[in-house]
Backbone bond lengths (Angstrom), bond angles and torsions (degrees), N, CA, C in turn:
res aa  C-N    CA-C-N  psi(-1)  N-CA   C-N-CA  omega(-1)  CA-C   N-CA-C  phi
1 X - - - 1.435 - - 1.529 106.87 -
2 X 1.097 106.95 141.38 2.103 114.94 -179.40 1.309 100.54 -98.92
3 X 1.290 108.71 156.22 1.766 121.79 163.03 1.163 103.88 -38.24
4 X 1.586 129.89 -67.28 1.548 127.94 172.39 1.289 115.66 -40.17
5 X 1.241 125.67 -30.47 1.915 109.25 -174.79 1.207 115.54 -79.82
6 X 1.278 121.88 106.01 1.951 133.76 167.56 2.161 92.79 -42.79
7 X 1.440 106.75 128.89 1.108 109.49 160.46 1.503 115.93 -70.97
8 X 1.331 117.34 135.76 1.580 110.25 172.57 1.353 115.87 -56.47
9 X 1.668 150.36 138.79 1.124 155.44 93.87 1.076 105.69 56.93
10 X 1.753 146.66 100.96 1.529 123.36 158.29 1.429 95.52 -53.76
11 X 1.951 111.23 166.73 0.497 117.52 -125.28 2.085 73.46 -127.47
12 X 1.289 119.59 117.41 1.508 111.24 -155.04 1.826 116.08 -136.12
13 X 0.806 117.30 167.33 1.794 121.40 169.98 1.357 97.13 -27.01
14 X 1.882 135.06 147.29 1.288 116.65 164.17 1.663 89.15 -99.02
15 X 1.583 107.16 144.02 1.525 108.94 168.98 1.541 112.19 -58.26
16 X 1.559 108.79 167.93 1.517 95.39 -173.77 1.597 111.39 -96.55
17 X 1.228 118.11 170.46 1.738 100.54 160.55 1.159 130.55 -84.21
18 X 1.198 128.88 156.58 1.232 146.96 176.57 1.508 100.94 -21.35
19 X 1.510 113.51 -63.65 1.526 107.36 -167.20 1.884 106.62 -109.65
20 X 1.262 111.89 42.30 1.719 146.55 143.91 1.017 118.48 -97.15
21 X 1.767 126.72 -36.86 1.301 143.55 159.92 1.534 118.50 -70.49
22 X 0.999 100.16 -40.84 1.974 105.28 160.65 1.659 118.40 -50.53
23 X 1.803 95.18 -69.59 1.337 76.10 172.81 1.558 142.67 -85.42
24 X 0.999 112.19 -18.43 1.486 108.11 141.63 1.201 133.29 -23.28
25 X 1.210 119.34 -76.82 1.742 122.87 171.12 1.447 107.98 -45.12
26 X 1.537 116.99 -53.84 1.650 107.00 -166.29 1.656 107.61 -76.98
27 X 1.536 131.93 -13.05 1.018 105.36 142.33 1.395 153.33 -81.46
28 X 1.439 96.15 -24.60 1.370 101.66 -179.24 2.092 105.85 -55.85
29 X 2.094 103.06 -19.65 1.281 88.75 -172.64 1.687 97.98 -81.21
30 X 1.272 128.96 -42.47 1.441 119.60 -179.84 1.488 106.68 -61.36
31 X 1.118 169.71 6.07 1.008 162.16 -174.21 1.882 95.88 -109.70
32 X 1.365 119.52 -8.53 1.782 120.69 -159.36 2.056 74.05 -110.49
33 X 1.316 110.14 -51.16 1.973 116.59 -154.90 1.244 96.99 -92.38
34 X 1.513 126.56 21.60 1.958 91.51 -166.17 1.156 86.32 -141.27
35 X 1.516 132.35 23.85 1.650 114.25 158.61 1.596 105.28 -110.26
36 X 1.667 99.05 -20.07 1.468 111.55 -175.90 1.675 113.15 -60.89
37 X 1.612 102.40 -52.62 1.063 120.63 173.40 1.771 126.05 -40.49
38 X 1.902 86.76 -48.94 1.596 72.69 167.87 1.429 129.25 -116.14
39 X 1.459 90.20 16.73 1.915 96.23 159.69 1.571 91.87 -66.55
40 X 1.341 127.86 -85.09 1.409 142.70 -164.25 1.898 104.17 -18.99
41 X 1.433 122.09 -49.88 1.062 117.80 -171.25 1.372 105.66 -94.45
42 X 1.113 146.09 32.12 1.679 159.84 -168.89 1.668 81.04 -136.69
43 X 1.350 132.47 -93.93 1.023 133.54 178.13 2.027 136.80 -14.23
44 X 1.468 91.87 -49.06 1.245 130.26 168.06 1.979 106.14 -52.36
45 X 1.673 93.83 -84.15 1.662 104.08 -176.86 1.263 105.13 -64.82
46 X 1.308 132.22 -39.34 1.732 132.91 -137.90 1.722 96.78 -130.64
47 X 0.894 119.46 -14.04 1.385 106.03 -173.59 1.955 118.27 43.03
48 X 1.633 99.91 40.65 1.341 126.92 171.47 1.436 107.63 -114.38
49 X 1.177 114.97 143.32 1.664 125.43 168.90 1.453 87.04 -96.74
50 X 1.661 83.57 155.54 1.775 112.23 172.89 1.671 106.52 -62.25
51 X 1.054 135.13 -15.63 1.217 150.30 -178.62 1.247 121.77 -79.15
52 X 1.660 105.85 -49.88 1.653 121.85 176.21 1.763 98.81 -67.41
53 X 1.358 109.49 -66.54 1.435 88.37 170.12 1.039 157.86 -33.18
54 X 1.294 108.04 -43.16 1.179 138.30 -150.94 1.911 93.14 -82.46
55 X 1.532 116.76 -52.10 1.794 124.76 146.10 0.988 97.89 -16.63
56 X 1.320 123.79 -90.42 0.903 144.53 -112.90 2.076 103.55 -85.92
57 X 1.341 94.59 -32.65 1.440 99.29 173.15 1.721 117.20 -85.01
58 X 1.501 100.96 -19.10 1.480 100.27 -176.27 1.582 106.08 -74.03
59 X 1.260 105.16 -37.82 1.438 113.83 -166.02 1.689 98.75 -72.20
60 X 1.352 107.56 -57.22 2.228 84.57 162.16 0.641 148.78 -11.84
61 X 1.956 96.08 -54.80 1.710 112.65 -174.10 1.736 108.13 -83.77
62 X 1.138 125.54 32.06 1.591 108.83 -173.76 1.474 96.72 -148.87
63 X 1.253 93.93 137.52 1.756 123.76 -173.32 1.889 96.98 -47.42
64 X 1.606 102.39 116.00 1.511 99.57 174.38 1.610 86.91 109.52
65 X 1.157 114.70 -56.45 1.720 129.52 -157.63 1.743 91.85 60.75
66 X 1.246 88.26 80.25 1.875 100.19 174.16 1.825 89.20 -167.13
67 X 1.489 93.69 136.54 1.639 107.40 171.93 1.385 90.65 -138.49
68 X 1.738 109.65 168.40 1.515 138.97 -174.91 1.959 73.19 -83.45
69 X 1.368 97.32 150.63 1.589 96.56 153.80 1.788 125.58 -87.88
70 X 1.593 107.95 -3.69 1.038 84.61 -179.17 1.863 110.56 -81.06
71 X 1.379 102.65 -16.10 1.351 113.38 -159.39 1.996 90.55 -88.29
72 X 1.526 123.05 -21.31 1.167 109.42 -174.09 1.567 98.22 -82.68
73 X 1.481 140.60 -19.48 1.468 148.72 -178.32 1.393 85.84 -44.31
74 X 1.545 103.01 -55.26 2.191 107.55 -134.18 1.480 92.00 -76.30
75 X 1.537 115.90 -38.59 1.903 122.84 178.54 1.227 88.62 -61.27
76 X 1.228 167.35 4.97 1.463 132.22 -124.78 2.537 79.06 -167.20
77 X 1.336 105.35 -36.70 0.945 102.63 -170.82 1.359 131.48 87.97
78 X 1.403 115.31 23.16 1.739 129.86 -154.51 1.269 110.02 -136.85
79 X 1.155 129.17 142.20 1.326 141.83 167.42 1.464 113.79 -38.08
80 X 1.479 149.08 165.19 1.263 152.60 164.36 1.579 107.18 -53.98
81 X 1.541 108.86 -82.04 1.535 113.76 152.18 1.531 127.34 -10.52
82 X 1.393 114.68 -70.93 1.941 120.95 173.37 1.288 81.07 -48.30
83 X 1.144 138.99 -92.16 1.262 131.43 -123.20 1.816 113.44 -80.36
84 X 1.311 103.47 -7.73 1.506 95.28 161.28 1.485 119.23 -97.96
85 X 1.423 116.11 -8.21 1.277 121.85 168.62 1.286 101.96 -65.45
86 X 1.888 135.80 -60.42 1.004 143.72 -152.28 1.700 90.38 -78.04
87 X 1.219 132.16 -14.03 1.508 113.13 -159.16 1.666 92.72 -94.12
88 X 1.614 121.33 -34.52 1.392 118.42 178.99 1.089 116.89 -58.28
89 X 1.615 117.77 -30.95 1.199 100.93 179.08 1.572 127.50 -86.96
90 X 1.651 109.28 -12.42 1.933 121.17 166.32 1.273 103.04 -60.61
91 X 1.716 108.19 -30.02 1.338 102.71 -179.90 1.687 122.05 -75.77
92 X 1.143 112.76 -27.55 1.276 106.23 -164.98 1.801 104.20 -74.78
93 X 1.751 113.90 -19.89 1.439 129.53 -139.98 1.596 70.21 -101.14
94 X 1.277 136.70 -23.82 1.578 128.26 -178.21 1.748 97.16 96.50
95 X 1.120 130.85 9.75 1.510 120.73 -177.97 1.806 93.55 -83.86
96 X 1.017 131.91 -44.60 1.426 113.67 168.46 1.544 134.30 -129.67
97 X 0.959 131.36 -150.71 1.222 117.64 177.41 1.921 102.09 -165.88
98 X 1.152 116.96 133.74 1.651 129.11 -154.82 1.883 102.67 -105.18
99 X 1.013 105.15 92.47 1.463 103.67 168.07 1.606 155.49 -144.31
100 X 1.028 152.42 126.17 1.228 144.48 -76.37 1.841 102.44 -97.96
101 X 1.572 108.81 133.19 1.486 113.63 -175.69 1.669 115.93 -49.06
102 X 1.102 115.67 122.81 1.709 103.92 169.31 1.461 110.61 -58.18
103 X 1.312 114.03 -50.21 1.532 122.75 -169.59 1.536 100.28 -48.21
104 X 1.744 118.75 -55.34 1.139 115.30 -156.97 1.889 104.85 -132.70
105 X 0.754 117.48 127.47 1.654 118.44 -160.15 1.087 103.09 -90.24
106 X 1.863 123.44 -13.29 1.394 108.10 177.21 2.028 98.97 -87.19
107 X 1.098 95.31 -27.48 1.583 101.94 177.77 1.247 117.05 -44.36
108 X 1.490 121.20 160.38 1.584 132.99 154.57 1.084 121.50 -125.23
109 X 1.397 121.85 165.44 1.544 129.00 166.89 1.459 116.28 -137.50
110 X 1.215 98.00 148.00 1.165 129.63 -163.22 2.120 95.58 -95.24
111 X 1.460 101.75 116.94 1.320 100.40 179.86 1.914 115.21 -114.61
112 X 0.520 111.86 117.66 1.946 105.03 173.58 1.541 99.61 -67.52
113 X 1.505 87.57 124.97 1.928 94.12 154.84 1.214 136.60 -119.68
114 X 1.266 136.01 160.88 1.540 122.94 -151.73 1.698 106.22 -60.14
115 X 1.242 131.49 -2.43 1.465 126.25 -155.24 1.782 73.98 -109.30
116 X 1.135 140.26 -58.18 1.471 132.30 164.55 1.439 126.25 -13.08
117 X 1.947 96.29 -71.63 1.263 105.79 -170.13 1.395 97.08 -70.25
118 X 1.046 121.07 -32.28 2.044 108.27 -169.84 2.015 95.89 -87.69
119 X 0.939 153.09 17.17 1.611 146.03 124.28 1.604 103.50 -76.05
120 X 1.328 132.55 -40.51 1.057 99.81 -171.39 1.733 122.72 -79.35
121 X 1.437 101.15 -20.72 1.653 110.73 150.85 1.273 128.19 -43.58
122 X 1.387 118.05 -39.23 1.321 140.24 -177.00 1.592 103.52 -76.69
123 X 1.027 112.61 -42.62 1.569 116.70 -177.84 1.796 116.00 -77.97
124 X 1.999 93.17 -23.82 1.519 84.56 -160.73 2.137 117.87 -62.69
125 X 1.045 102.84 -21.61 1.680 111.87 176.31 1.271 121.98 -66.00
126 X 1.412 100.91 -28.14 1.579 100.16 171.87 1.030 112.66 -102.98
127 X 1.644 137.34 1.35 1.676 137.61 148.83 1.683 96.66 -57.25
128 X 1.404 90.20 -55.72 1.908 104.53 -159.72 1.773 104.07 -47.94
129 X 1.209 127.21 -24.96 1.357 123.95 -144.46 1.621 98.36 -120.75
130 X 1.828 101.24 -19.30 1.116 98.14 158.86 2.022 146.24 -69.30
131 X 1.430 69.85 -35.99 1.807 103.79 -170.88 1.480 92.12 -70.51
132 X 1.464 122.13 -64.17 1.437 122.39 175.82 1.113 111.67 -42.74
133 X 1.320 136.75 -46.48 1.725 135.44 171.21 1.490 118.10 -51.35
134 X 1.024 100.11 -63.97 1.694 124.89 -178.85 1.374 112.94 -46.23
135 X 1.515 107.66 -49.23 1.480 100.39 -161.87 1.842 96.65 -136.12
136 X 1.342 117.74 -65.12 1.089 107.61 -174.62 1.193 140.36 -52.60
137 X 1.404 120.48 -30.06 1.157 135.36 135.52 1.846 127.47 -14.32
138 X 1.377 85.58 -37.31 1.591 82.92 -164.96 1.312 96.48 -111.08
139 X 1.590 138.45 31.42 1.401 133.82 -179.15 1.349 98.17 -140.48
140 X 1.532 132.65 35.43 1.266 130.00 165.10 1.675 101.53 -61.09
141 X 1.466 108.05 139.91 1.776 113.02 169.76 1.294 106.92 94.81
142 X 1.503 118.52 -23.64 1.922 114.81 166.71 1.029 118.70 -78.97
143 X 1.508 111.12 144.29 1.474 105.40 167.10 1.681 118.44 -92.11
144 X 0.986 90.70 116.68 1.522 137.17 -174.16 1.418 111.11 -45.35
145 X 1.600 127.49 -31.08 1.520 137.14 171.28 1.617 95.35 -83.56
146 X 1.178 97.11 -73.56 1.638 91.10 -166.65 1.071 112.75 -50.22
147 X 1.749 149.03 -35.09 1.346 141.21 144.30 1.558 116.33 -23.01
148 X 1.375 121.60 -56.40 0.964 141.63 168.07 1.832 123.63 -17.46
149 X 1.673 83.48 -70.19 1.260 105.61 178.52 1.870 124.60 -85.26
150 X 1.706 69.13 -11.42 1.588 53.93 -173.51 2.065 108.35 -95.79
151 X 1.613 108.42 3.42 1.343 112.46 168.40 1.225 112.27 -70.29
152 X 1.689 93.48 -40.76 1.674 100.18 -167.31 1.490 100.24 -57.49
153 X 1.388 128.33 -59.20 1.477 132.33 -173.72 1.586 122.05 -49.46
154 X 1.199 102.48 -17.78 1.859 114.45 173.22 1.278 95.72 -82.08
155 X 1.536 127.25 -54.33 1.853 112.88 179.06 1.401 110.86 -51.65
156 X 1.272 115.99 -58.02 1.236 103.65 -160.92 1.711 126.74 -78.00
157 X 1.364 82.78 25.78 2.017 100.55 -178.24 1.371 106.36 -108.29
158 X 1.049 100.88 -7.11 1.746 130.03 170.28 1.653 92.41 -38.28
C-alpha cells in the first residue's frame, strides 16, 4: 500500500435509519406500556391481573383444558415458582384446581374449573375492549397478516 492509497473502511455495524430508529424507539416504548396498560384495565373492571388471565385463557385453549404447570409457566411466560404462587391463588378463588401428573408423579397439572372458565368469560370483554383500544385501534390501514408474520418471524429468531 503507498502513502496515496486511502485504506478501505473496516468493515462495521450499518447505523440504522432515521425511520429504523423510529421504530425501534416506539417499540421498545410499547413493549415497556402495553402489558401495563392492559393489566391496569383488567385490574380496574375485573379485579384480574394480566397474569390471572392470561392462565386462565391458556388453560381453555388446551384439550382437557388441563396443562403440566411447568409447561403452563413457559405459555404463560413465568418462572416455575410465579406460576405456582399464581396457581394457589386460582386455586383458592376455585378457577382451578392442581393435580398430580399420571405420566410423572413428581409433576402437576394445572386443571380449569367451570367457576374459572365462567370468570374468564366474564373477563373476556374487558380484555377484548381493551386490546381493541390499546392497539388495534391504532393500526387501521396495515396489513394485518404481514404484521402478523412478520412478529411471529422476530420470535422465532429468538
Amino acid at each position: 500500500m503507498s502513502a496515496t492509497t486511502t485504506p478501505a473502511p473496516a468493515a462495521g455495524p450499518v447505523p440504522l435509519s432515521p425511520q429504523e430508529e423510529a421504530v425501534m424507539r416506539a417499540l421498545g416504548r410499547f413493549l415497556m406500556v402495553m402489558p401495563r396498560a392492559l393489566d391496569a384495565d383488567l385490574m380496574r373492571e375485573q379485579r384480574m391481573s394480566a397474569s390471572e388471565y392470561s392462565v386462565l385463557r391458556h388453560l381453555s385453549e388446551t384439550p382437557g383444558q388441563m396443562m403440566r404447570m411447568s409447561e403452563l409457566a413457559v405459555a404463560c411466560d413465568m418462572s416455575l415458582s410465579g406460576m405456582t404462587r399464581l396457581a394457589a391463588k386460582l386455586e383458592s378463588l376455585g378457577h382451578l384446581r392442581r393435580t398430580r401428573c399420571v405420566e410423572d408423579a413428581r409433576g402437576a397439572n394445572a386443571v380449569l374449573t367451570e367457576e374459572g372458565l365462567a370468570r374468564l368469560r366474564e373477563a373476556w370483554p374487558t380484555h377484548l375492549a381493551s386490546v381493541r383500544r390499546h392497539i388495534f385501534d391504532h393500526l387501521d390501514g396495515l396489513d394485518l397478516d404481514r404484521l402478523a408474520a412478520a412478529f411471529s418471524a422476530m420470535a422465532a429468531d429468538t
